[in-house]
N, C-alpha and C positions, 0 to 999 in steps of 0.2 A: 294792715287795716286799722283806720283809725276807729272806734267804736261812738256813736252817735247815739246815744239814749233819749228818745222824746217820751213825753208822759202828759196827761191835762184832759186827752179829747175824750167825749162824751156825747149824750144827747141831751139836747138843753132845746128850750121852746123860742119863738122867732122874738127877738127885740132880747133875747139874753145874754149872759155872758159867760165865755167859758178861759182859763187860763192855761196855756198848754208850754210845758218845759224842755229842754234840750240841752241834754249833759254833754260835755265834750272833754276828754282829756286833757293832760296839760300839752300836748304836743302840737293841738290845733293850736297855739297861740303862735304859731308860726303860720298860718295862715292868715289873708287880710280878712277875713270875714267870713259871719255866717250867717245863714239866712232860711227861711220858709220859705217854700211850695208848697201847693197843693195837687191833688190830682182826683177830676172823676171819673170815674171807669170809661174806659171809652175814648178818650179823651186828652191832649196833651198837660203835663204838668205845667203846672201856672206859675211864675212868681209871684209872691205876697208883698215880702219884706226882708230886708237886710240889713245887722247893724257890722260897723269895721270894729275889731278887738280894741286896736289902738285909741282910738279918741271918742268913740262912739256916734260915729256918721251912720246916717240912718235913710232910706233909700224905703219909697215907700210905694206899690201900687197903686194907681188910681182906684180901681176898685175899693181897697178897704183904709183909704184915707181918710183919719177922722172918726175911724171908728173900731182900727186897733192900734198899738202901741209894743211897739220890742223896744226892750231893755236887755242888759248883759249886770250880771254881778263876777267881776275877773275872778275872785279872789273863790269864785264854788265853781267855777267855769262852766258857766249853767248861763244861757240864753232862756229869757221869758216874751211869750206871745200874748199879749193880756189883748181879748176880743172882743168887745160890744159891740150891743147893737146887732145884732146876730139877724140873719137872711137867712132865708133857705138853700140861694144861692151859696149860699161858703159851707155847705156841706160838700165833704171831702176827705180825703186822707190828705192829713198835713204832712210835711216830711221836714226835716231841717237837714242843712248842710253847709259841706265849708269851701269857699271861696277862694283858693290859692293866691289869686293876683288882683291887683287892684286896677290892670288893664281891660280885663275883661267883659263882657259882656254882662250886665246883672241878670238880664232874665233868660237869656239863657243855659239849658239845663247843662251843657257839655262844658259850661264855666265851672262846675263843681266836681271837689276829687271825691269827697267822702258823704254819704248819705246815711241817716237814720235810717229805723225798721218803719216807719212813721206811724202814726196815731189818729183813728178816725176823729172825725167831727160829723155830728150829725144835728141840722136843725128844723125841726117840727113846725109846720106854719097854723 
């Protein structure tokens, strides 16, 4: 089991911003990518966004295009979710995960091996 550390989520008021992290060991870097969903109860898990380890392609939802932004730092092996602009709508448990192949489907969820405990988000209108 690879171990997935997310951290950031919170509750923050609508038009805010919140920053949400995702540690990954050194072993994901044999995987092509990681990336966020979300999930609200009830409901199936959403893709967000994805960036690939190697060059940093970045694959982005229509939903929160323009108003989030992932980044990767290799060298702490820690993926950042930086969020504006915050809706009520992106309330959810965000989750990160890793992407084995670069054939794959992005938003679907059986494209990923390993997943985070994930980390709410909550936003207040």
């Amino acid at each position: 089991q690879v171990p997935l550390v997310e951290s950031g989520g919170g509750l923050v008021q609508a038009a805010g911003s919140l920053r949400l992290s995702c540690a990954a060991p050194g072993r994901t870097f044999c995987r092509y990518a990681l990336v966020w969903f979300r999930q609200v109860s009830g409901k199936e898990r959403e893709f967000v966004v994805g960036i690939t380890w190697n060059n940093g392609f970045t694959y982005y939802a229509d939903s929160v295009k323009g108003r989030f932004t992932i980044s990767r730092d290799n060298a702490k092996n820690t993926v950042y979710l930086q969020m504006n602009s915050l809706k009520p709508d992106d309330t959810a448990v965000y989750y990160c995960a890793t992407k084995p192949s670069r054939f794959s489907d992005w938003a679907a969820p059986t494209s990923y091996d390993y997943w985070g405990q994930g980390t709410q988000v909550t936003v207040s209108s």
